[in-house]
N, C-alpha and C positions, 0 to 999 in steps of 0.2 A: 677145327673149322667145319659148319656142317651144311648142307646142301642151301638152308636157309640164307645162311650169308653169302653164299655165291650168287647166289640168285641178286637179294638186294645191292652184289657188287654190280651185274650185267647192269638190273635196272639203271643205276647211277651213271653209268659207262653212257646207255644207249642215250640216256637224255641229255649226256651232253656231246652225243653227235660224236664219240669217241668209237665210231664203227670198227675200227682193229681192234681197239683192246679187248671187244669180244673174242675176238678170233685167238689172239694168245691167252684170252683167259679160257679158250674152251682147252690148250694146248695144258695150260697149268694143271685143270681140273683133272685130266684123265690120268697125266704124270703121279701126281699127289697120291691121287686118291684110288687107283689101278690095286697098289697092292696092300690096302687096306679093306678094299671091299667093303665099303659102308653101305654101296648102294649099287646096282648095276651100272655099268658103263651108259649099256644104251639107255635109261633113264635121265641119266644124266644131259646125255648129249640128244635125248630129244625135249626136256623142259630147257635146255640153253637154247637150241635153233627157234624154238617156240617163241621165246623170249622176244630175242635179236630179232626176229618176224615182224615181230607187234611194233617195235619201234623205228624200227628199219622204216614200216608205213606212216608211222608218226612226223617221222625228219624228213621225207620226202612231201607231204602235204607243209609241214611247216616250211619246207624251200617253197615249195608254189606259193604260198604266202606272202614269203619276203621277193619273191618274183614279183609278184601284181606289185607289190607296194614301191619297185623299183622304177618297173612301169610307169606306173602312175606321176611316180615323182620326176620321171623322165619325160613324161607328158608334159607336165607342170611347168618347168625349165623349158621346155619346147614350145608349149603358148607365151610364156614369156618372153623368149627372144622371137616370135615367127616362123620359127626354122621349120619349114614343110617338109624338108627330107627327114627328120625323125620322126614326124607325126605319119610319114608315110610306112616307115620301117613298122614303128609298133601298130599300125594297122594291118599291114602284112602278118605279124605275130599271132594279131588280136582283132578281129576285127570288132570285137565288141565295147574295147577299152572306151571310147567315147561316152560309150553310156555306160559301163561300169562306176565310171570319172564322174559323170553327173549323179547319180546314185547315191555315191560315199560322201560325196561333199556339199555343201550350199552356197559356198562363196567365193570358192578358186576353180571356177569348172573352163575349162578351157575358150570356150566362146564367150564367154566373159570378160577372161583375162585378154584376150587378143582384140575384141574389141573395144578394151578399154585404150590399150594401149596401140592403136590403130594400124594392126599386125594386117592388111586387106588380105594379102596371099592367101596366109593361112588361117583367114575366116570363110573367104570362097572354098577352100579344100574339106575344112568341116561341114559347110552348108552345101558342098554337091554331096557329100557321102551319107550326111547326118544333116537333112534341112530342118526337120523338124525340132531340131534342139534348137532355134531361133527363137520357140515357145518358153523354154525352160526357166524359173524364175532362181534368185537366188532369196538370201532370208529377208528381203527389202520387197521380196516380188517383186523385184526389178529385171527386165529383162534384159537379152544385152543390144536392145534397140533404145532402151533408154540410157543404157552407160553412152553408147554410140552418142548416141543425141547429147549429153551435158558435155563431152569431150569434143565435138564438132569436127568428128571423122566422119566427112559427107560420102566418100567412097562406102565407106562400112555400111553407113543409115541405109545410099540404096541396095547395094548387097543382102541385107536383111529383109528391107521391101520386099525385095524383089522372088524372097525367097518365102515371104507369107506377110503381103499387105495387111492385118487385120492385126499385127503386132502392133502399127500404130496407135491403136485404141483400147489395149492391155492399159490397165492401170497399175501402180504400184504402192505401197501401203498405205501412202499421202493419200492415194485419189489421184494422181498424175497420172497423164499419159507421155508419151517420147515429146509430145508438141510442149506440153505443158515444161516440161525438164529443159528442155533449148530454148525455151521462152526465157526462163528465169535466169540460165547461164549467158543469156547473150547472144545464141549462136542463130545468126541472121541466115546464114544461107542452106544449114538443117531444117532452120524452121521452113525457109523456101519449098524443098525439096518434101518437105512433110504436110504441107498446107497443099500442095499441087498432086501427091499421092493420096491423100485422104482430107479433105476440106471440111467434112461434117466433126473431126476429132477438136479444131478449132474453136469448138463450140460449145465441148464438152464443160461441163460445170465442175469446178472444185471447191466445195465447201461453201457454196452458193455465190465463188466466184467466178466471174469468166476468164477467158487467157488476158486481156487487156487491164483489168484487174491486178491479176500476177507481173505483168510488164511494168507497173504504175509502181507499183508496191517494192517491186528489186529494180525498181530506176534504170532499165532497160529502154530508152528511146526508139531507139535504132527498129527492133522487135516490133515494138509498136505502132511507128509507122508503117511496117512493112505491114503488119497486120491488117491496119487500117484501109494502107490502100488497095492490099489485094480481096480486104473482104468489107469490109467494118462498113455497113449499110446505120440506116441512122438508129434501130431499133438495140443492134448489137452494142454500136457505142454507148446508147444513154441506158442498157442494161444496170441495173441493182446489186449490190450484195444483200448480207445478211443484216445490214445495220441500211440500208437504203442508198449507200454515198453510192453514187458515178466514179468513175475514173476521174473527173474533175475535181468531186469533194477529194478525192486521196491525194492528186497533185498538187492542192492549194495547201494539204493540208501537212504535207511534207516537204512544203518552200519548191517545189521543183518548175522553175521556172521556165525552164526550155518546154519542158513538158505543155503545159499550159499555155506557152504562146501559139504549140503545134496544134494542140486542142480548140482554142480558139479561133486559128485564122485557116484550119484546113480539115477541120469535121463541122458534122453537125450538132456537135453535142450541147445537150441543153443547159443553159448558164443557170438560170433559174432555178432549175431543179432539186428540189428538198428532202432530205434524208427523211427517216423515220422518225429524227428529234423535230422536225419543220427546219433543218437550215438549209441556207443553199451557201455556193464555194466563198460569197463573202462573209456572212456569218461564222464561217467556219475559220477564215483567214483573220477578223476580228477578235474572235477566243483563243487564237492559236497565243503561241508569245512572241512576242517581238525582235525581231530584228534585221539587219539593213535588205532583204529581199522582200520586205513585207510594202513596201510602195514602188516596187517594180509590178509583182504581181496585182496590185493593186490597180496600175495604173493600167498594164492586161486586159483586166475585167472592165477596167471604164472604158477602153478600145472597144471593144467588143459587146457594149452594152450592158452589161450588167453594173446598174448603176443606183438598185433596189436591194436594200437589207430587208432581211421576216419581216420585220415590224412594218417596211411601208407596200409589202405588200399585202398583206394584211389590210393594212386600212385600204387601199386598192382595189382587193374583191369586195369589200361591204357594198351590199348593192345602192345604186344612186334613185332618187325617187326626183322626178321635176318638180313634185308640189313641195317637197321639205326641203329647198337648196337653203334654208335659211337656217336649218338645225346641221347643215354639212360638216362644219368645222367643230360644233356639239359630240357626232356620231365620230370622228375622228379622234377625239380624245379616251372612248374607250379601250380598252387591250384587252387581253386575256394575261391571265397571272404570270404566265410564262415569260408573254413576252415584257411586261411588267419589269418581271424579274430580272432578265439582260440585258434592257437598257435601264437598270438603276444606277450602275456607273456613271453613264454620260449625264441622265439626270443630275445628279449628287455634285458633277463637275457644274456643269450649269448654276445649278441652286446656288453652290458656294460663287461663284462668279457673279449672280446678282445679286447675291448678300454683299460683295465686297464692294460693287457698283455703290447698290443703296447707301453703307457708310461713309465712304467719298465725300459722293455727290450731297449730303449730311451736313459735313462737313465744311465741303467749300458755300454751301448754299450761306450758313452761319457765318464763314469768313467775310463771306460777300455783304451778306445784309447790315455786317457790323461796320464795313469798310464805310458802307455807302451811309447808315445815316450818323456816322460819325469817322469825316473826312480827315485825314490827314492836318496836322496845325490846328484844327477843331473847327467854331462857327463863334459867329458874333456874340455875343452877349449881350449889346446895347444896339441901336440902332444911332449911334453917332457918326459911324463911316460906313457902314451898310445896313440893310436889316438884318435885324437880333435874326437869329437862327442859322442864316447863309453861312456857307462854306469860307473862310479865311481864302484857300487857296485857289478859292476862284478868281481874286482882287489878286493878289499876290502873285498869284501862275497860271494865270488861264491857260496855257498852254497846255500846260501837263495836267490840269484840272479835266480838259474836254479828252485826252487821252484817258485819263484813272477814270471817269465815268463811263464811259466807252467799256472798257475793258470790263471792270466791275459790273456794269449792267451784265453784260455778256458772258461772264462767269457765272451769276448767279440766276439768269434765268436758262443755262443751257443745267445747269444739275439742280434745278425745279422741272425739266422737260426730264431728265432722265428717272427722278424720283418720281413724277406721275406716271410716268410708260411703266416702271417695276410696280406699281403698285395696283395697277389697272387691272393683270389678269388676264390681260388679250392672249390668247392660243397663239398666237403665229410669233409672241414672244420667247416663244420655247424654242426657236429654232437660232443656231449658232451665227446664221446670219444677222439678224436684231440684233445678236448681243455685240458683236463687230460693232454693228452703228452704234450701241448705246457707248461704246468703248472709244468711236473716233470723236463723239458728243464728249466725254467725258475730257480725251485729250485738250481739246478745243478751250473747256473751260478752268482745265490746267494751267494750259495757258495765256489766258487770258488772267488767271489769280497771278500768275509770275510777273506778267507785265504789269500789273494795278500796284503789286509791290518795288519794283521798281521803280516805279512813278515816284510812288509813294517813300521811300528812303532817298530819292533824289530832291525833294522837296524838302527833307526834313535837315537832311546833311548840308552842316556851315559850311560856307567859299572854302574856306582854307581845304579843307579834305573833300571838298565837289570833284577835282579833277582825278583824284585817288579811288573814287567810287565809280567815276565813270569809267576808269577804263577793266573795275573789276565787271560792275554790268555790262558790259562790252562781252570781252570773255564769253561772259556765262549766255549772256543772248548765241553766240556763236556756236558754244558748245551746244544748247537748247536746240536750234534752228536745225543742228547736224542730227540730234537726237529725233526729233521729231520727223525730219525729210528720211530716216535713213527706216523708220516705222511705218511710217505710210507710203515710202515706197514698197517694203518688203510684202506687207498685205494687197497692195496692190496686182502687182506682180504672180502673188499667188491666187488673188482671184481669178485676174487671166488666164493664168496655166491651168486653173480647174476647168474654168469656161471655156476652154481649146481644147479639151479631151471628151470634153463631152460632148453624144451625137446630136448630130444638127433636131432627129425629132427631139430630144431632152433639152434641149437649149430655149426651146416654146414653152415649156413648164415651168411651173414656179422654183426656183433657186434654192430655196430653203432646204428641202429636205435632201437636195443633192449636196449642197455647201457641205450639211453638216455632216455628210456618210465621209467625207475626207478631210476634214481637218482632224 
């Protein structure tokens, strides 16, 4: 065995912290090898202490090593539960561990951890020794005034204030600042406390939104009004984003209806006001899809006046000339393509609705004219008991003859009035209003064909099954009379309730183009 391998024995020994078995290996080496004289003694036992030197200093830095890392993890454990008497012990140790701890790490630094978890104690005991780590970001660049703020440890928030007010206005990766982060979570009485320490951060922009914006958006109420009424002047509310909407285009535009009644009846925010596409909150509320909050908010905006889609304000601004009042309703049928283009739906409903008027009214006009000059039981032929041509059943039934002419007139000159009104062309027949009347025109001479036929099959039907027909017409009059009272009450009713929501100056205006923004 020759000097070499004793050697790489110590090596192996020392590094694994086996510091005796130097010592008996230096015992073996001199025994062994004494009276063999390979090599002098003292050679011997001055490359083994040489040796054992070098690592002896190795195992003592590698303990300070796994010291800090004890430390530290005993730090760790100690922002986790609070515990200020160990954070005080390893400061006594160390007074540097604090920032050692933020150094090695980005995301478990102890004023992080204790503020997330709203440790107050021992975040005043790191912020009287160590204030300036209130600055320190973690890999979010979040400070821990913003963990504070989304968790809504208000003791903590002012604690950190209090210890470097201008952390308020620290952003983090988003673009947030602490105000913006309590906004979003909800937390009313951080935002308090952070809107009353620093007011201007309130106003800071995110992505060219405001904080009232972020409130709208994560359906925070509560936030926003507090916002509103401790700042929200009229300029701030009817502020823009990146696409032009208000806070009101994004409430209408995400059904939030509380939102929107608070907007309406306790700011100033502008109803009218048009995005970057030209809509305002109704337009927006009309394209959105449908369902059962879409005629609450609806009826909102009619509260509160907004009672004008694009299109009529549009025709609105065209300016008015006194000498052309006579081309008015001419200049009103222009549009621009756009808006062309979004009300081609209603259009298209419309059109199809007078096309189905026109064949009707076609129809019954035909029934009519055929009833009338060729009446029921027919007309004379000779002039030996009346004159050649006359009606049979006017000799025979005057009675129900001056009813069937009655009626028959009456059917076929009210769907002659509705087929010249469709065919005429008049502008103000585009509005849903008209088409209402050409519709109760149309009922009318519905029934007025219903009754001309009845007449008409009780005139024709023998004695023996007369009393069998009448009590089916009977019936059917009933059913009819129920069907008809139970449709002209229902539009009725809804004309009303449109005409009681809408404001007293709108009620002086023409009907039409308000009728038709709600049905």
């Amino acid at each position: 065995m020759s000097s070499c391998t004793n050697y790489n024995i110590v090596k192996t020994c020392s590094k694994k912290l086996q510091l005796e078995q130097i010592s008996h290996l230096h015992k073996l080496t001199v025994e062994k090898y004494k009276s063999r004289q390979e090599f002098s003694l003292s050679q011997e036992l001055d490359m083994l202490y040489y040796i054992a030197n070098i690592y002896i200093k190795k195992t003592f830095y590698f303990l300070h090593l796994r010291n800090m890392e004890r430390m530290e993890k005993l730090l760790y454990e100690a922002s986790l539960e609070g515990n200020i008497n160990i954070l005080q012990m390893l400061l006594q140790k160390d007074p540097l561990i604090l920032d050692k701890a933020t150094l090695n790490q980005h995301d478990d630094m102890p004023l992080h951890i204790a503020s997330m978890l709203g440790h107050i104690g021992f975040v005043k005991e790191i912020l009287t020794r160590k204030p300036k780590l209130c600055m320190e970001c973690d890999s979010q660049r979040r400070l821990p005034l913003h963990i504070a703020s989304a968790k809504g440890h208000v003791d903590i928030v002012k604690a950190l204030l209090s210890a470097n007010p201008e952390t308020c206005t620290a952003r983090d990766r988003d673009g947030r600042n602490a105000l913006h982060v309590a906004a979003v979570k909800g937390q009313c009485e951080v935002v308090k406390v952070l809107v009353q320490a620093q007011p201007h951060a309130a106003r800071a922009m995110v992505q060219q939104e405001t904080i009232l914006h972020l409130c709208v958006k994560h359906n925070q109420l509560e936030v926003l009004k507090l916002l509103i009424e401790t700042m929200g002047d009229h300029e701030f509310v009817n502020t823009k984003d990146s696409h032009g909407n208000t806070i009101l285009h994004l409430a209408v535009a995400d059904k939030q209806i509380e939102t929107v009644n608070f907007l309406l009846l306790n700011t100033t925010v502008e109803m009218n006001a048009s995005n970057t596409n030209g809509e305002t909150a109704m337009d927006i509320l009309a394209q959105g899809p449908r369902d059962t909050k879409d005629q609450q908010i609806k009826r909102c905006l009619m509260r509160a006046g907004e009672t004008e889609t694009k299109k009529e304000i549009f025709l609105r601004q065209i300016p008015q000339n006194p000498r052309s009042q006579i081309g008015d309703e001419n200049m009103r049928r222009y549009d621009t393509p756009r808006l062309k283009k979004e009300s081609k739906n209603n259009d298209d409903w419309l059109d199809k609705k007078r096309n189905t008027l026109m064949v009707v009214a076609s129809l019954i006009a035909t029934m009519a004219f055929q009833a009338g000059t060729n009446p029921p039981s027919g007309v004379w032929q000779d002039n030996s008991i009346a004159q050649a041509g006359s009606a049979v059943m006017l000799y025979n039934h005057p009675n129900y003859y001056h009813t069937f002419l009655v009626c028959n007139t009456v059917a076929f000159v009210s769907t002659l009035s509705i087929i010249l009104l469709l065919i005429s062309g008049l502008p103000f027949l585009r509005h849903k209003v008209f088409l209402w009347i050409l519709m109760v025109i149309m009922w009318i001479a519905t029934t007025s064909m219903s009754i001309s036929y009845a007449v008409a099959i009780s005139v024709l039907t023998p004695k023996p099954e007369a009393q069998t027909f009448k009590n089916v017409v009977n019936g059917v009059v009933l059913v009819w009379i129920g069907l008809m009272t139970l449709l002209v009450g229902g539009h009725a009713i809804r004309l009303m309730e449109i005409f009681h929501k809408l404001p007293n100056s709108r009620k002086k205006a023409i009907l039409g183009p308000i009728i038709m923004d709600h049905t």
